[in-house]
N, C-alpha and C positions, 0 to 999 in steps of 0.2 A: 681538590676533587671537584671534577665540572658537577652544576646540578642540574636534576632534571629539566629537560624541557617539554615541547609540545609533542615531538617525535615520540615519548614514551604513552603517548594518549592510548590505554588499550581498547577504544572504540574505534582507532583511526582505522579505515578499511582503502584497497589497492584497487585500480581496473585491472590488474593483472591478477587474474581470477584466483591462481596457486597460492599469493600471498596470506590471502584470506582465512583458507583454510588452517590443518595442522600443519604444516610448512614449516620446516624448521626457521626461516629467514621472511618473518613475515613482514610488515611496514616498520614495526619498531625494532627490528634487527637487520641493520644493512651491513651488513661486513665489508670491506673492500678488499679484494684480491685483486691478482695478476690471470689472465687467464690466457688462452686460445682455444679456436675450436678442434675435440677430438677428433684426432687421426691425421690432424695437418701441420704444416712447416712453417707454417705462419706468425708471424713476431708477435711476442707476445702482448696483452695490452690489460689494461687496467679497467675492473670492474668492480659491480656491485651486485651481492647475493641479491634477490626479489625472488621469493615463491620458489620455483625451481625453475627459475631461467638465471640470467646474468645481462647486468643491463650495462654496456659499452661505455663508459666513463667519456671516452674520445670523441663520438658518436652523439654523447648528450650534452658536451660544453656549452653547447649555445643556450640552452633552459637551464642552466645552473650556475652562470657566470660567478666569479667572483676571484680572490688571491691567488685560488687554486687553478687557475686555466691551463698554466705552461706542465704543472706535475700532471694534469689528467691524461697527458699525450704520451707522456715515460711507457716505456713496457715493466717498471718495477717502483712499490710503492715506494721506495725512500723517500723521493722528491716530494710525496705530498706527505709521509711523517715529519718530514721536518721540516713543516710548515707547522707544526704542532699541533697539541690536543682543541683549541678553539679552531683553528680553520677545518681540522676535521670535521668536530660538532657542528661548523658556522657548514658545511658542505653535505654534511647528512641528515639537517633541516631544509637544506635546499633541495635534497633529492627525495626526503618526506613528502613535502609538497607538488614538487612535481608528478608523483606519483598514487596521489590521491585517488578519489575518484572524480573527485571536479576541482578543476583550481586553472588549468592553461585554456587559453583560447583554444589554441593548435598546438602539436608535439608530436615531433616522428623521434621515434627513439629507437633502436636497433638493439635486437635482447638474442642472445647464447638459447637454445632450448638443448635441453639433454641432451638431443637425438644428434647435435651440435650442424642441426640446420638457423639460418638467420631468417627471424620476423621482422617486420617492420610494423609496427604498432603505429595508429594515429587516432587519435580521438579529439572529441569536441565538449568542450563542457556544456550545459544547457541550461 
């Protein structure tokens, strides 16, 4: 059984405002799914719950580098389950962090909103 880490911090707080709140998928629940945006044909790709958006796993490789690079691109998790329970964990501390409210210099990251329009989020830490 993996043990806890810093990801389970329940003070950690999101710039992604939804996080924050009652949100079923706040900072310390990142679930990884397949997704695409409602209503299109579009192949599907690999993300993470935040707040109530979906934040582009393909999209955010460059801020989360690590074993997992080549499965973040799959349209289907296999490739990063069987990289196993530590690269998952080692990948959803990576994505903890990036998602903080202060931690990157810079970061564009592209997030799903319900409405299944794309944001492009960029911020600055200070």
């Amino acid at each position: 059984m993996a043990s806890l880490n810093e990801t389970h911090d329940p003070s950690l707080k999101s710039w992604v405002e939804s996080a924050n709140g009652a949100s079923g998928f706040p900072l310390q629940n990142l679930p990884f799914a397949s997704f695409r945006r409602a209503g299109s044909a579009e192949p599907f790709r690999l993300g993470v719950a935040i707040g109530d958006q979906v934040l582009d796993l393909a999209a955010a490789r460059a801020h989360v580098r690590g074993d997992w690079d080549r499965a973040l691109g799959e349209p289907r998790l296999n490739a990063l389950m069987a990289l196993g329970a530590e690269a998952s964990s080692a990948l959803r501390l990576a994505l903890s962090r990036a998602l903080r409210e202060i931690h990157y210099t810079f970061i564009t990251t592209h997030f799903k909103e319900t409405g299944g329009r794309f944001v492009e989020h960029s911020f600055s830490a200070s």
